[in-house]
N, C-alpha and C positions, 0 to 999 in steps of 0.2 A: 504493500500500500504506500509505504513510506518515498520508492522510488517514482511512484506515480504523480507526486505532487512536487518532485526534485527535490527534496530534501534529507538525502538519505543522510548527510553527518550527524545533522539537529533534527530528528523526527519532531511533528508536533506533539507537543502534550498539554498545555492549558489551550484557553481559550484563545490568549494573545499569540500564540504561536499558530495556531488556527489560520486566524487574522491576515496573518503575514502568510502565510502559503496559499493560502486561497487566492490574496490579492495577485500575487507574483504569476499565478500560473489562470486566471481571466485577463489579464495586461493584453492575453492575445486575441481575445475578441471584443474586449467591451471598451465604452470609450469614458464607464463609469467603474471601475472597479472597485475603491473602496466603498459604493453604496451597493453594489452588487452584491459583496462579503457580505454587509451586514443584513440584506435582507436574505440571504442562502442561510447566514448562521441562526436568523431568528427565526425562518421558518422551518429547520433541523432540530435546532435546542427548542423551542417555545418560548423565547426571549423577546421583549419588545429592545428597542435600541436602548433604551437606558439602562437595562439592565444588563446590555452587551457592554458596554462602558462600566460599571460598576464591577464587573466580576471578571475580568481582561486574565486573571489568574486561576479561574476556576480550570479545574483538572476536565478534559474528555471523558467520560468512558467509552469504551467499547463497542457499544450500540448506538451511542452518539455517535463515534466516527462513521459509522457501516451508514447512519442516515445522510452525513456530512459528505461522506462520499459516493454517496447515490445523487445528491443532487449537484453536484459538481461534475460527476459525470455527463450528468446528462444536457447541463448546462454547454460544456465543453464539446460537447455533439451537434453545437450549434440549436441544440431545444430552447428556443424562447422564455425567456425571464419568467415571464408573466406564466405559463406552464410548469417550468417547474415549483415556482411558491404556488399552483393553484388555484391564486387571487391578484386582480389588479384594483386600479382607483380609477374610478370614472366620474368626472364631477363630482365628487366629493362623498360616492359611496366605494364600498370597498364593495369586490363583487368575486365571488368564484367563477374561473374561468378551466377551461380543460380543451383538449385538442378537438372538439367537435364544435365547439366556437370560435370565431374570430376574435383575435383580444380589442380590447376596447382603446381606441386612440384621440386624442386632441383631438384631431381634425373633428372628430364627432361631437365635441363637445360645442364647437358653433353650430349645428344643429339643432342640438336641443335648445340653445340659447334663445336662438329666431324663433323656434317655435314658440316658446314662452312668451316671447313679445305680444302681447295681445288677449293672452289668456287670466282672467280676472283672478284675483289670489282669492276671492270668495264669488260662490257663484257656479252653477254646471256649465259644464264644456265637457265635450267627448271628444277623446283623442285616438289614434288608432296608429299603432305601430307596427308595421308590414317588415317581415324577415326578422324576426327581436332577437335574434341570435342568442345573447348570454342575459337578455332584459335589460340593458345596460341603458336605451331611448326611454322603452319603457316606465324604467324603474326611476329615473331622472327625475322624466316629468312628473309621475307620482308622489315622490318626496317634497318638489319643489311648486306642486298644487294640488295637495290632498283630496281636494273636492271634488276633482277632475274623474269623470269616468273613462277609465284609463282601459283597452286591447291590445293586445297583442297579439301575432300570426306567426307560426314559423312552423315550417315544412318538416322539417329534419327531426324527429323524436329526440334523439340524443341531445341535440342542441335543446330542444324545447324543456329538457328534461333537467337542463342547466339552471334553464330561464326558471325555473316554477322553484327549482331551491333558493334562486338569490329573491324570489318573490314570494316565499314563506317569509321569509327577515325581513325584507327591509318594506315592502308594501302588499299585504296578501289581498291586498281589495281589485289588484293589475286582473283584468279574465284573459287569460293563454287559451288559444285555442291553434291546433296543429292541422296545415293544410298549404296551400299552394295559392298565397296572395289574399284574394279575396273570396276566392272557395269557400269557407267555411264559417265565414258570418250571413244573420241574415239579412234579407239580401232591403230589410225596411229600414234599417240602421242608416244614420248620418250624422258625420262627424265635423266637428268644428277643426280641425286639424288632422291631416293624413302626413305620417312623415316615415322614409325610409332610409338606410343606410345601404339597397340592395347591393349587389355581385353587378360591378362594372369596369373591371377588367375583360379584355380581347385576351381571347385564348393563346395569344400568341404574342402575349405581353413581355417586355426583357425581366420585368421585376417579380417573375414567377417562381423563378430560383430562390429568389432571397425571401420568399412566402412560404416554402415547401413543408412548413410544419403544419400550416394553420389551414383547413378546410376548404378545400377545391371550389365544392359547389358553391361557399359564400364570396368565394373572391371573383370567378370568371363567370360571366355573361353568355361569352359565344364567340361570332367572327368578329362583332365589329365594339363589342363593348357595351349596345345601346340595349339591350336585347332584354334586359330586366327593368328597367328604367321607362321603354317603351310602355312592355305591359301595364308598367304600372300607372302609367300618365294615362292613357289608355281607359284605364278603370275607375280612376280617381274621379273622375269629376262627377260621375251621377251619385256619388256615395258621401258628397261632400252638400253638407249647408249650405244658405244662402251667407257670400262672404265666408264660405271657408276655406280654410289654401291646402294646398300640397306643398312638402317641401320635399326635396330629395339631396342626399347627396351625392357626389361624382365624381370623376377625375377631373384632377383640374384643366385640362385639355379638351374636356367636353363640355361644357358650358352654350357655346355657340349651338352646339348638333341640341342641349338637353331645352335651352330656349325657343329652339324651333317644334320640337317634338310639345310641350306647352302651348305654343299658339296655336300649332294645329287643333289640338283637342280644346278647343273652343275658352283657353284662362285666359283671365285678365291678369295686368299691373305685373305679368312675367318680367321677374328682374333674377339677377345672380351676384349672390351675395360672398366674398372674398373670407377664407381661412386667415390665422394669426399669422402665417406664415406669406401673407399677401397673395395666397393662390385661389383663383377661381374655385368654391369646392362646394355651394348650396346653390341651389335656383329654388325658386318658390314663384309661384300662380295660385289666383283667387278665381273661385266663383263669381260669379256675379249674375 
């Protein structure tokens, strides 16, 4: 074990010696290493960070190394962070996540931000979240307007099967229901906000390699990208109230193609709204 982490003269043995060998041997993939450590050692040990700082001299055992080095392994196989703790942060929930969802990224978080614009902190509004993958839209807008009669849709069981744990904690009033878009609601329902995060990568996208952990069918569309995005512009507008919008998100290179795909299907006030990262990455259209 000891030659695996390069330290065969000074094996580790406290925590602080941990510390140091973990860090040295992620230097080669991460561009955060020592918040890497600490969240691999407090999801190994059951340590929050302060307690990783206060006990830097506690001894390993045994079975703490064997966990300490399962997730380092697997880390080191290039498996995504967010996978092996488990759990990521999304807007300001912690949420469990696993290889049958997409982990939850910034970019999504202006999303649910727009959405929010307009939705009264007291008061109903029905919201509808198409592809929910880990709950992560879902569960957002829930926390951040309780009143809100909050859906969710997602095809995949396993995925869905994510969403309804992180939605036993953090809001059990979200209704999950498993199906393929708009299948599976009925069909009298209308919502004051429809929002998705769907699969709009091209199948033959370059950034497909550097995805290879995370769930096919939520990342790629098709041939051309537009292919979930379509549908769902498509469907949205009779399911929507008077004055209600869709939002979607995108690549940031599709903007132009996802604004026309909008005006065809009969919205208004179709604009596209810019990530923190100043990239093209929501469009939103209204009923009217």
């Amino acid at each position: 074990m000891t030659s695996d982490l390069g330290v065969t003269h000074n094996p580790p043995r406290s925590l602080r010696d941990w510390q140091h060998a973990l860090r040295e041997q992620l230097r080669v993939l991460s561009d955060q290493p020592e918040q890497e450590v600490r969240w691999l050692l407090a999801a190994a040990l059951g340590l929050d960070a302060a307690a990783l700082l206060r006990n830097a001299l506690l001894p390993i055992s045994s079975e703490e190394e064997v966990r300490i080095t399962a997730l380092l392994t697997q880390r080191l196989a290039g498996v995504p962070l967010a996978y092996c703790l488990g759990e990521w942060s999304f807007y300001g929930l912690d949420l469990c996540v696993a290889p049958a969802v997409l982990i939850p990224r910034p970019d999504t978080e202006t999303l649910v931000t727009l959405a929010l614009e307009g939705l009264a902190d007291e008061g109903a509004s029905r919201v509808l979240d198409l592809g929910t993958g880990s709950g992560a839209i879902a569960l957002a807008i829930a926390q951040a307007r309780p009143l809100a009669e909050v859906w969710a849709v997602e095809r995949s069981p396993a995925a869905l099967q994510v969403a309804r744990a992180n939605g036993a904690f953090l809001a059990p009033q979200v209704h999950w229901l498993e199906g393929d878009w708009y299948a599976p609601l009925d069909s009298t329902l209308r919502f004051d906000r429809i929002l998705a995060n769907p699969p709009y990568l091209a199948d033959t996208d370059p950034h497909l390699s550097d995805l290879r952990h995370e769930p096919w069918d939520a990342l790629v569309a098709g041939p051309s990208g537009l292919e979930c995005l379509e549908r769902i512009i498509v469907g949205a507008y009779e399911r929507l109230s008077l004055q209600g919008a869709l939002l979607l998100e995108h690549g940031p290179d599709q903007g132009n193609a996802v604004r026309g795909l909008f005006n065809n299907a009969g919205f208004s006030a179709v604009q596209t709204c810019r990530d923190l990262a100043g990239r093209e990455r929501v469009s939103i259209g209204t009923r009217t």
